[in-house]
DOPATOR-95577 format. One record per residue (C-alpha): x, y, z; residue in one letter. Coordinates in steps of 0.05 Angstrom, whole numbers, plus 32768, in hexadecimal, padded with zeros to 4 digits. Layout:
# residues N
XYZA...
This chain:
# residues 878
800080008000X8016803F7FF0X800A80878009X7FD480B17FE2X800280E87FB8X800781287FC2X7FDE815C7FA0X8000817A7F5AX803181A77F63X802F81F57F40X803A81ED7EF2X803F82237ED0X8076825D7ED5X809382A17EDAX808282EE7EF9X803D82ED7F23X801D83287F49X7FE983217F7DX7FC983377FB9X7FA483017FE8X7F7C832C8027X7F8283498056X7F9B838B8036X7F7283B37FFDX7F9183B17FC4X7FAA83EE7FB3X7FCF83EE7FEAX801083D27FBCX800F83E97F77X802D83C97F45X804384067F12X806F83DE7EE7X807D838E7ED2X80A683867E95X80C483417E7BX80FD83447E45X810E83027E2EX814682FB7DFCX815082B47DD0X819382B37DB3X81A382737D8CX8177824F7DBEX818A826D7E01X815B82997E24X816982CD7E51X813182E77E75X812C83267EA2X80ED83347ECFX80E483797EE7X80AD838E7F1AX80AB83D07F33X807983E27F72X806484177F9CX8046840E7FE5X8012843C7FDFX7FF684338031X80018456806DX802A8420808DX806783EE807DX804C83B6805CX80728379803EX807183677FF9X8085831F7FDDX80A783147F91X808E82D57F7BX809D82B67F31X80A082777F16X80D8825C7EDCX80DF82297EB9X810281EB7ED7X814B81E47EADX8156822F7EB6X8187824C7EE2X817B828D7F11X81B782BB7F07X81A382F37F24X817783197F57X8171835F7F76X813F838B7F98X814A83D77F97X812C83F57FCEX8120844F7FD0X815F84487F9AX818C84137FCCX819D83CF7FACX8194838E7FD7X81B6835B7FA5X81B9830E7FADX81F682EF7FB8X820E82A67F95X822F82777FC8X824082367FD0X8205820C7FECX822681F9802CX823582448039X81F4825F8025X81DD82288063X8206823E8093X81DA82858084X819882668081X81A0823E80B9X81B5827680E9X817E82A180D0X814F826480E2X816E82618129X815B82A68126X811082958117X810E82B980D8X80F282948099X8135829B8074X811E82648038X80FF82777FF7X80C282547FECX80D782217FBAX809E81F77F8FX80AC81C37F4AX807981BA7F1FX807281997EE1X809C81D07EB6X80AA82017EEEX80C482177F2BX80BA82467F63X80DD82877F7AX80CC82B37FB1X80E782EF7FDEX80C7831A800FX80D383658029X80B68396804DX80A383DF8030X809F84208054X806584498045X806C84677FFAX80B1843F7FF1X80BD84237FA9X80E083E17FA0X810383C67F5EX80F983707F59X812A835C7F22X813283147F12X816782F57EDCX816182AF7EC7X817B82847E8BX816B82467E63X817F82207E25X8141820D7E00X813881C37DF1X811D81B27DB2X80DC81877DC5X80BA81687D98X80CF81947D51X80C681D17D78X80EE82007DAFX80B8821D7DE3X80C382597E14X808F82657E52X808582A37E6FX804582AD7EA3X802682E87EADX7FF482F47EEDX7FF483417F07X7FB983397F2BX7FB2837C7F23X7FAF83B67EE6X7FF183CA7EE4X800084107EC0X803F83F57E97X803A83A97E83X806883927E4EX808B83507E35X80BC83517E01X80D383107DE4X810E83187DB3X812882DC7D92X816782D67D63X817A82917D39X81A482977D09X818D82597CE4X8153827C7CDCX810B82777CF7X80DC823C7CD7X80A0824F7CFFX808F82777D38X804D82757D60X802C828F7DA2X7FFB826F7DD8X7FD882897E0CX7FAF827A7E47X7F9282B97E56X7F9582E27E17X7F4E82FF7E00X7F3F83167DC1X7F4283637DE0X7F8A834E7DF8X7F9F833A7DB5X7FA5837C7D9DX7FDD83867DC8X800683517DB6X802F83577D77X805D832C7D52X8092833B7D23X80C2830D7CFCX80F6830C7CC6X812582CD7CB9X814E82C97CF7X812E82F97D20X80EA82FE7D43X80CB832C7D7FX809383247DA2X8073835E7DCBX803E835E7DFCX802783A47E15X7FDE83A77E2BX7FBF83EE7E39X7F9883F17E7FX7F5D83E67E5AX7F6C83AC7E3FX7F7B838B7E75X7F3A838D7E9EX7F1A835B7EA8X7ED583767E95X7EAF83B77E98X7E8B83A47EE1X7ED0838C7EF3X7EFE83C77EE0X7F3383C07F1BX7F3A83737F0BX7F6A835D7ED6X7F6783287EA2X7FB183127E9CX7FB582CF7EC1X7FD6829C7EA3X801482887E67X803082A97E37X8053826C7E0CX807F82737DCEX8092823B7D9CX80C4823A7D69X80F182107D3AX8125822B7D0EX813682197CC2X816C81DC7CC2X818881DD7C77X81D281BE7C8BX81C881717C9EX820D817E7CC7X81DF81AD7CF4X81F481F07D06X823282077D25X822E82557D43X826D827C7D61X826982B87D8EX82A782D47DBBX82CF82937DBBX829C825D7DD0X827682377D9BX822D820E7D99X822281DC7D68X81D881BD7D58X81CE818A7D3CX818481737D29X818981547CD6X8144814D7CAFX812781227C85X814880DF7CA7X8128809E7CA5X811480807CE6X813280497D03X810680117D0FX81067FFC7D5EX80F47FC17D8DX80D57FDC7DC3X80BA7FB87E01X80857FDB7E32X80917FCA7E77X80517FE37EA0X803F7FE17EE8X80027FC27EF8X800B7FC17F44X7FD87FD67F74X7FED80187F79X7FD880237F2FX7F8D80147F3EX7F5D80467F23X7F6E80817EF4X7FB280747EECX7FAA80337ECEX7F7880487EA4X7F9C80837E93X7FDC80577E7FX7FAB801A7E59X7F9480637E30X7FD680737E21X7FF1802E7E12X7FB680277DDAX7FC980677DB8X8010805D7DB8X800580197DA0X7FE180307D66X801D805E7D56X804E80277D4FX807080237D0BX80617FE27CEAX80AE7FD47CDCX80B47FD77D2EX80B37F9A7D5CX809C7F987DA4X80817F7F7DE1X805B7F907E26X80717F747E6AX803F7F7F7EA3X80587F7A7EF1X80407F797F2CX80627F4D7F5FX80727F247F27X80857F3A7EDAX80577F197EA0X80637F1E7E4FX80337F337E23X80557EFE7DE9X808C7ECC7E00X80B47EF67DC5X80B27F3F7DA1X807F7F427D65X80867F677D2AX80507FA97D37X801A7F897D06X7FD77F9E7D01X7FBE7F607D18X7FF47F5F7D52X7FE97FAB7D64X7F977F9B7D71X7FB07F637D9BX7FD97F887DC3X7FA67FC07DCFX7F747F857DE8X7FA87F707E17X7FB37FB57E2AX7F6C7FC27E41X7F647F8C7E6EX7FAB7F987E8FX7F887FA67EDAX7FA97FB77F1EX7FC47F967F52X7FFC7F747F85X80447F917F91X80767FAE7F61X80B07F877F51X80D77FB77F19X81167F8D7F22X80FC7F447EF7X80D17F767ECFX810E7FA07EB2X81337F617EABX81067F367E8BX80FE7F6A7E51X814C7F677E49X81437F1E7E44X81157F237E0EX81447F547DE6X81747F1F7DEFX81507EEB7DE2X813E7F0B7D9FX818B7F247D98X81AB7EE27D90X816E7EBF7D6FX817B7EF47D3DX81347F117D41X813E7F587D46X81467F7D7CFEX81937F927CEEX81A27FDC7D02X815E7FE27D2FX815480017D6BX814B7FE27DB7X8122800A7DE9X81047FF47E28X80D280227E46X80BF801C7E8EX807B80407EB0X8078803B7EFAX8050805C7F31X8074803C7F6EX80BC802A7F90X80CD7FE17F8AX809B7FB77FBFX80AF7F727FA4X80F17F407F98X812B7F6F7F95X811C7FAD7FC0X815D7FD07FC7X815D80077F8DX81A7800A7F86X81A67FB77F78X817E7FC37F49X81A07FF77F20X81DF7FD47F22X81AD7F927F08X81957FB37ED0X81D57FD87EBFX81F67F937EB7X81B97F6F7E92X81B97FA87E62X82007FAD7E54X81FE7FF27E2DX81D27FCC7DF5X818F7FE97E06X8170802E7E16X8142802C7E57X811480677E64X80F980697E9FX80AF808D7EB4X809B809A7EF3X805180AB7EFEX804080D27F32X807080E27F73X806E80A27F93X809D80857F76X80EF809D7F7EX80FB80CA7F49X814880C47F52X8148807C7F56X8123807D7F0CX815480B07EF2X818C80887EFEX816C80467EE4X816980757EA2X81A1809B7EA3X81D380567EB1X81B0803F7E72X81B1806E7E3EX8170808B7E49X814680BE7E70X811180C07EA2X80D980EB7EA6X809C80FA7EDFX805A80EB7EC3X802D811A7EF0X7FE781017F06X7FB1812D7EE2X7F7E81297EAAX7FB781267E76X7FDE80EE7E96X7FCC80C17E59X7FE780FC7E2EX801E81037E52X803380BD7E49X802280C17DF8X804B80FD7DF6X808D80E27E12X808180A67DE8X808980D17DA2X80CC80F57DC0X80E580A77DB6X80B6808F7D7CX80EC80A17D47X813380977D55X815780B37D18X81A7809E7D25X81C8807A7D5FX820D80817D76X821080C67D65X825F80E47D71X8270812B7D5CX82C0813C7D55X82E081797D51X832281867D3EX835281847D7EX837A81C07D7EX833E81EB7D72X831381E07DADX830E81CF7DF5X82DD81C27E2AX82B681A47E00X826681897E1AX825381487E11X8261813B7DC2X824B80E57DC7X81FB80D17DC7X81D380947DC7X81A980A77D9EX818E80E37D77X813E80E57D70X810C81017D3BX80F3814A7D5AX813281577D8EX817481797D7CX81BF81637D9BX81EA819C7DB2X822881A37DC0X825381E07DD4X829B81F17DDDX82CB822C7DE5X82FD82347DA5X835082357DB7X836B827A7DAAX839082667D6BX8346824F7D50X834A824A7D02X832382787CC9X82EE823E7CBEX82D5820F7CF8X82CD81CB7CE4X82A4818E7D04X828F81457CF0X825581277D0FX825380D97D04X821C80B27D12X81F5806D7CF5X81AE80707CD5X8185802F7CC9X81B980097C9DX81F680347CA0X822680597CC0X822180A97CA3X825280E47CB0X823D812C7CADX826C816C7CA3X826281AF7CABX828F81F07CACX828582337CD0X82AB82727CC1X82BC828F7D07X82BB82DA7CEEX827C82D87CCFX825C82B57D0AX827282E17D38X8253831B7D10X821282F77D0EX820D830C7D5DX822483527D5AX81D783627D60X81CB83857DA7X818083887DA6X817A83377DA4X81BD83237DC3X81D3832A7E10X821F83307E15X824982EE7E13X820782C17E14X8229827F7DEBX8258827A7E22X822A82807E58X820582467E2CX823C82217E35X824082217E79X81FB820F7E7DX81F981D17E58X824081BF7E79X822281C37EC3X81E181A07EAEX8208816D7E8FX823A81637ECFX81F981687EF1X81D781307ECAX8223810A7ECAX822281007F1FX81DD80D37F20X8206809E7EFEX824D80A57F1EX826980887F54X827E80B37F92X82CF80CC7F80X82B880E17F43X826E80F87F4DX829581357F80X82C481437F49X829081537F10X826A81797F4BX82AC81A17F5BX82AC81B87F0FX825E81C57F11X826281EB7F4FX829F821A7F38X827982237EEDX823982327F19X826082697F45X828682847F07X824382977EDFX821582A47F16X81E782687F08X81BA82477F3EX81C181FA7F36X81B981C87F6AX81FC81D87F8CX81F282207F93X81C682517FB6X81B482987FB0X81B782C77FF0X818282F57FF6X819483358013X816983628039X816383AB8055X817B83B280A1X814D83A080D0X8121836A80A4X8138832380A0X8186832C808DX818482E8805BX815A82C08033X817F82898009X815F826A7FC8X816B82257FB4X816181FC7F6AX813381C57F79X814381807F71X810D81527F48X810881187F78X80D180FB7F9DX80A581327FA8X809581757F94X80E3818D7F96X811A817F7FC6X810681A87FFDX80CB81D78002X80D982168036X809E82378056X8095827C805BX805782A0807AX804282EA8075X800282FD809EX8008833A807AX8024832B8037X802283487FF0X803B830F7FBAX805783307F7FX804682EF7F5DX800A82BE7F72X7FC582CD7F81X7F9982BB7FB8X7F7B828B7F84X7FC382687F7BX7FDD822F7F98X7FF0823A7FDBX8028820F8000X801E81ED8044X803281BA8062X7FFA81A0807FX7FCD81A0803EX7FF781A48002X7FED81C97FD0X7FAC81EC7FCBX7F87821A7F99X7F56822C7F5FX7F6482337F18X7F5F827B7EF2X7F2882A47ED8X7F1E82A47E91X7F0082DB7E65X7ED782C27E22X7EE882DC7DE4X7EB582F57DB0X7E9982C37D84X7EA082E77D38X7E5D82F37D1AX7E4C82BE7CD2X7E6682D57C93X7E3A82C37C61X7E4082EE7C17X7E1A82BD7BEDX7DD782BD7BDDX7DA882867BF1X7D5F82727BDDX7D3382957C08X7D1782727C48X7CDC82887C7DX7CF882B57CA7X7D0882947CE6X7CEB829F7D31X7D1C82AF7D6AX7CFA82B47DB0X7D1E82A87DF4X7D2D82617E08X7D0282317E34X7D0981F47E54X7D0681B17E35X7CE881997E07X7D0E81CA7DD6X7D55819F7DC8X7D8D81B97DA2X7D9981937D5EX7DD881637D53X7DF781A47D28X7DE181E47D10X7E0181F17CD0X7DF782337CB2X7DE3824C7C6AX7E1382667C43X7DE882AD7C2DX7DBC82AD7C60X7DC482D17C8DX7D9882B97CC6X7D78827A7CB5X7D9F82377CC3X7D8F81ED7CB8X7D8F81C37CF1X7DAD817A7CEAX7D9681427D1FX7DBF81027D12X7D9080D27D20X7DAE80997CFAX7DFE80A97CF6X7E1680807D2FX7E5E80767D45X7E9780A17D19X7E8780C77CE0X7EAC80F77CB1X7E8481327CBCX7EB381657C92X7EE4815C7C62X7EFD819A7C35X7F3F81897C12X7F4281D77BEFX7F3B81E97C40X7F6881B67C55X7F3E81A77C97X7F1081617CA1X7EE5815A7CDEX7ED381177CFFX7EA381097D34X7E8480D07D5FX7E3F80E07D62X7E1280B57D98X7DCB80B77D85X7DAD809B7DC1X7DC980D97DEEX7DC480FE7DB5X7E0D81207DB8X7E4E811E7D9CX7E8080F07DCBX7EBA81107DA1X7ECE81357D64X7F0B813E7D46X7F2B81777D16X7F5E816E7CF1X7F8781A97CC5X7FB6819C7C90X7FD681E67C90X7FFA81F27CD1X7FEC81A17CDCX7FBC819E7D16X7F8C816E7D34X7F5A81867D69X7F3781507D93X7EFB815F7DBEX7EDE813B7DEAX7EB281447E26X7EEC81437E58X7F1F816F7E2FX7F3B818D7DF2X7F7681697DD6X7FA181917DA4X7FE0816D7D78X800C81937D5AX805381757D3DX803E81317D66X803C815E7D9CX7FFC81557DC8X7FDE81907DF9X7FA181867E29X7F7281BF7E36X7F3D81BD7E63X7EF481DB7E45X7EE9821E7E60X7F2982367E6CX7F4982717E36X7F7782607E02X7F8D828A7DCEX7FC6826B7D9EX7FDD828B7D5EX7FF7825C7D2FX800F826A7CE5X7FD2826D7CC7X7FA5825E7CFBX7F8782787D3DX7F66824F7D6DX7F4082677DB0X7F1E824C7DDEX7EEC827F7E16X7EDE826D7E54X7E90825C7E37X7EAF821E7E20X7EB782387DD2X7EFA82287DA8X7F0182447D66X7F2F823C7D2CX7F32826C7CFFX7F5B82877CD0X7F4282C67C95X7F4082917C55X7F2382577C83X7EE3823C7C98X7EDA824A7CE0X7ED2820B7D10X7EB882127D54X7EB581DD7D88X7E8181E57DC7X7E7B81C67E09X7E3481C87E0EX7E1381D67E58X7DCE81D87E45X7D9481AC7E2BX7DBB81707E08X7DF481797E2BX7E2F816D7E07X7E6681797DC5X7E4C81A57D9AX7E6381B97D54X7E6682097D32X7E76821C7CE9X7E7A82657CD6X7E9382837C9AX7E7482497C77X7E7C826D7C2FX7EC6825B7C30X7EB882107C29X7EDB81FE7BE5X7EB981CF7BAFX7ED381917BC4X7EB181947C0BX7E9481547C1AX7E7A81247C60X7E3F81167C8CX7E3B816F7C98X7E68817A7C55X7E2F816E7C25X7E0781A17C33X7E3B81D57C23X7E3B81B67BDAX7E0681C37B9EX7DB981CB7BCDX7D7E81D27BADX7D3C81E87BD8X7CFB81CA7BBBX7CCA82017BC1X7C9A82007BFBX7C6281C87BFDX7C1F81EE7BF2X7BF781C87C2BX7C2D81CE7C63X7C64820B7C5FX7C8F81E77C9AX7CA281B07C6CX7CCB81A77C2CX7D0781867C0DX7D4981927C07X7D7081717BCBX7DBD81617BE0X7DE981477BB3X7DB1811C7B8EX7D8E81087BD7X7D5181297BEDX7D4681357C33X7D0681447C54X7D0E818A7C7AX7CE2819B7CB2X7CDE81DE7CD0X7CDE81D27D17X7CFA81FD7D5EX7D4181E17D75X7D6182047DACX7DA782287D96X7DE6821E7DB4X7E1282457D87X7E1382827DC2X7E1A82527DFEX7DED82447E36X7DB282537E41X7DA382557DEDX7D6F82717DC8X7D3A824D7DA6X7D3482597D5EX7D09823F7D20X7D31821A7CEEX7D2A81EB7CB6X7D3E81A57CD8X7D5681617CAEX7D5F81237CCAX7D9F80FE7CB3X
């Protein structure tokens, strides 16, 4: 048995502003928040100003709270206090202890409040203003952006809590390889707020500003002291990769190299599932993981092999052997799947190595294909219960069994289980290990990691550099190299560098081995970053210094002792040399006299729980320059605790509808009432009229059906329409041009992009701009996508009579010739018979060389949201 987990820790990051009671709040005004991030070549720099005023009679203390992103590094903090800097100091954990724990002795709360959540983590400072003081919060972190997926992703948060006279984010990005796409998401933005964000973009360079008026950022007209901005601000990119050698960039003696070649073929793989079915698993998780399992199932190439183990206190095979990922073997796998149910102990030990058997088994029986791939891929929820308990016998088990041969990744849901005891099993084996957090999206989750490893392009991946032109090289040897990531690799050049920088990257694809080259001229790379606006000064080598500690970081889980304190010795002196807060440093906080003299902030450790260590602080007077009464507040006693954010709908656009139509009686709106009145299956409207619809009931279309499918639009819509409750139980967009597939469902809103997969709950603001494409969602439940030259498709979480999925079309003119499906057809040649002389609510409408009886009946519309109106339209049955 195993203790219930702990609530979800915070998720999302960066600056927040917010005032919980008792004060008013105007007490603390926030006059100024900028954010300048700057993207050079894939490292971001990000600066987070907040300027306030204590506007009461009487000292009050204010707390800077943001959140960043997980791999970044804090380099810098200061307050400025009535034109006096308090900076923070860089030390040496042990001797930023030896400060905290004497302030503790002291009874001061000397820790920052520390939190990890999926993506982010927590910082926090206190201080205490005299009456009409001003204090400067500036904050400095850094990251390298990892490729995910085909696509680099930055994630600010912005949550004032209050209107603040000058807001403004700047996001300036630089690649010199040039920008492929760029696109912007957001979880608060309205369509009011979109004015104030603008985007502009040449090859290598983009910026993105955000600068809302006052006005724009209440949250309505009754609510004018309330703002709207709660929430991320998310940017994607990729950049244009023309040279298969990958990129090599050079500015003031250090160099980066990136390496990410197109238009490879994958690698087939055998790939064995090893999934815990113990008791702990009972319930959503192993429903959530049989979900997942199906879908990824269904993904397998059919040039793969594979196989599923299931454990509990004992480990069971699927198929005494891998089997080739057939259609017919695929189904039978999915069966098995489903009925996998939970219960007993959890013996990972015979699990791990009884899918090494197998491999080989299959090895020396000459089963596996020639140049193909071996990963084993472990889920778990729970430390070992059964056989072999000691984690450490069981690394050095599976390090031995596996013999370098195989690639283990390792995925631990939820925080029961020991998240450093995974990431060693992982990292000993050539893999990684990642935390699978319990939510909604769990199932996603595990889908999603599952296409980072789908497609392994080239194994045994070297690069080499000529010897007497650089040192200090990063790690320049990998595994493997997969479809959607990039390798990197960075380096300072010798003084007596030559003209032209050369590199070879060597590598083997399916059936053979394959050497890239690629040159560099050092002069005219160095030019390239002589632009001040988008570069911060010496940034590659403070990139290198980044991916050097993270790797000597990553290097000590799978070291022994002796060596383990000498890559930390080089970690910690890189750490203290640049400024960076990593796991062996700390930042001391200084304060004005009088307050609490220290506070120290630590980088959390992933492990167990929510972070290494989480410090309390408590204010009983306290303005947060960062969370909101409704965020998640830390205790101990209860966890983490809070509500989610308030959304503000955006318009829905009025039909556009230029053609003419034959004329129809002229419809009757009155005010809803109860039941009977139902809304139809869809309301589809006329293309020229411009307020009469026909309503569709799909009384005989059961299961999937291909409601829409416009190849001059490049979009098709599918559905799963239920007749006996008379909703949809999912429908499913997909767009050819930016490729995207929308899947809705009563639960969520599932969005793919570049095998990417996002959850959104219904109800909850979205606003994404995508080349070509918008898509929103209010907090009425209503996502649109929309573009100017494309039909517009809405999706509706229906509250009212017929509860349920509910489809839109505007701008239904745009649909080309070639629109055809269940909804399609009527968009195509219709011809009205005229009205029937005995009986004007009844006549026929010819489709396509089908009539259809039409009836003109009331049907309740939900095209505005709950409550609807009822209206008078001409119904058909289909």
């Amino acid at each position: 048995a195993q203790a219930p987990p702990p609530t979800p820790c915070l998720t999302l990051n960066s600056p927040t502003l917010s005032f919980p009671p008792p004060l008013v709040q105007n007490d603390i005004d926030i006059y100024s928040l900028t954010v300048d991030s700057r993207v050079s070549s894939r490292f971001a720099h990000t600066v987070v100003t907040s300027r306030v005023v204590n506007k009461a009679s009487t000292l009050q203390e204010v707390t800077f709270q943001m959140e960043l992103p997980k791999k970044a590094f804090i380099t810098n903090f200061s307050m400025i206090i009535d034109g006096v800097t308090y900076p923070g100091n860089i030390k040496e954990k042990a001797a930023a202890q030896e400060q905290y724990s004497a302030a503790v002795e002291r009874g001061e709360s000397a820790g920052l409040v520390k939190a990890t959540g999926r993506k982010t983590e927590q910082f926090q400072v206190s201080v205490s203003v005299a009456p009409a003081a001003k204090i400067t919060f500036k904050l400095v972190y850094e990251e390298l952006l990892v490729r995910h997926l085909g696509a680099y992703e930055l994630l600010l948060k912005v949550q004032p809590q209050q209107l603040v006279k000058h807001l403004q984010m700047d996001i300036y990005i630089f690649e010199p390889q040039g920008i492929s796409f760029l696109e912007t998401e957001s979880t608060f933005m309205t369509n009011e707020l979109a004015e104030a964000l603008t985007t502009s973009q040449n090859k290598t360079k983009a910026h993105v500003r955000f600068k809302p008026m006052l006005s724009q950022q209440q949250k309505s007209p009754e609510q004018q002291q309330d703002t709207v901005l709660d929430g991320n601000f998310i940017v994607r990119y990729d950049v244009d990769r023309t040279v298969s050698g990958g990129s090599i960039q050079i500015e003031n003696g250090y160099f980066v190299h990136y390496f990410a070649p197109e238009h490879l073929a994958t690698i087939p793989k055998n790939v064995i599932f090893v999934i815990d079915k113990s008791g702990s698993m009972s319930g959503r998780k192993i429903q959530q993981t049989r979900e997942a399992l199906i879908k990824i199932l269904g993904d397998l190439s059919p040039r793969d092999q594979f196989n599923l183990i299931s454990f509990s206190g004992e480990a069971t095979p699927w198929k005494p052997q891998l089997v080739a990922a057939s259609a017919e073997n695929v189904n039978e796998a999915k069966s098995y799947a489903t009925a996998i149910q939970a219960q007993g102990g959890t013996n990972i030990n015979d699990a791990i190595l009884m899918a090494v058997q197998l491999l080989e088994r299959a090895n020396r029986e000459e089963l596996l294909p020639a140049g193909s791939v071996t990963l084993i891929i472990l889920l778990t929820d729970g430390d070992p219960t059964v056989g072999e308990t000691n984690p450490s016998k069981i690394q050095k088990n599976v390090q031995e069994a596996i013999d370098g041969q195989h690639s283990l990744f390792c995925l631990g849901f939820g925080f029961d289980v020991s998240y450093a005891f995974l990431e060693k099993l992982a990292l000993d084996n050539g893999g990684l290990a990642r935390r699978i957090y319990e939510d909604s999206d769990s199932a996603l989750q595990l889908q999603d990691f599952y296409q980072e490893v789908a497609n392994p392009l080239m194994t045994s991946v070297a690069f080499e550099y000529p010897s007497n032109t650089v040192e200090a090289v990063t790690q320049d040897a990998f595994r493997l190299f997969f479809k959607g990531s990039e390798l990197v690799v960075a380096g300072k050049l010798r003084n007596q560098s030559p003209d032209v920088f050369s590199a070879k990257v060597r590598g083997q694809l399916h059936m053979e081995n394959i050497t890239f080259v690629t040159e560099s001229r050092v002069a005219e790379q160095e030019e390239a970053f002589w632009s001040p606006r988008y570069i911060f000064h010496s940034f590659m080598e403070r990139l290198w210094a980044y991916l050097t500690i993270q790797q000597l970081l990553e290097q000590t889980v799978s070291t022994l002792d002796a060596e383990k304190q000498a890559l930390e010795a080089r970690a910690l002196n890189l750490s203290l040399s640049y400024s960076f807060v990593t796991p062996l440093t700390s930042m001391v906080i200084t304060k004005p006299e009088g307050q609490e003299q220290s506070q120290v902030a630590e980088k959390p450790v992933e492990n167990g729980g929510c972070g290494s260590r989480v410090l309390t602080q408590h204010f009983p007077h306290c303005v947060r320059l960062g969370g909101s009464s409704a965020d998640p507040v830390f205790s101990k006693r209860r966890g983490w605790r809070g509500q989610g954010s308030l959304r503000v709908p955006a318009p829905l656009s009025p039909p556009h509808r230029p053609h003419p139509q034959p004329a129809l009686p002229a419809p009757r709106t009155t005010p809803a009432v109860p039941a009977p009145i139902q809304p139809p299956s869809v309301i589809l409207p006329l293309p020229g009229q411009s307020v009469d619809r026909l309503c569709v009931d799909l009384k005989h279309s059961q299961g999937s059906t291909n409601l829409l499918s416009d190849p001059g639009q490049g979009i098709e819509v599918t559905g799963h329409y239920e007749t006996e409750k008379a909703h949809f139980s999912w429908i499913e967009v997909t767009v050819k041009k930016p490729q995207l597939q929308v899947r809705a469902s009563p639960e969520h809103v599932v969005v793919t992009r570049n095998r990417r997969s996002s959850a959104y709950k219904w109800k909850k603001t979205l606003y994404s701009v995508m080349p070509g494409l918008k898509m929103t969602m209010d907090k009425a439940g209503l996502l649109l996508l929309s573009s100017p030259d494309r039909v517009t498709i809405g999706l509706l979480s229906w509250d009212g009579p017929g509860a349920g999925l509910r489809l839109l079309l505007r701008d239904t003119d745009r649909f080309s010739s070639h629109v055809s499906g269940t909804l399609g057809q009527f968009y195509q040649d219709v011809l009205w018979e005229p009205l029937a002389a005995a009986d004007d609510s009844k006549r026929t409408l010819r489709v396509q060389g089908h009539d259809h009886s039409a009836t003109r009946e009331l049907k309740l519309d939900y095209q505005e949201g709950p409550p609807g109106m009822e209206i008078s339209c001409w119904s058909v049955e289909l």
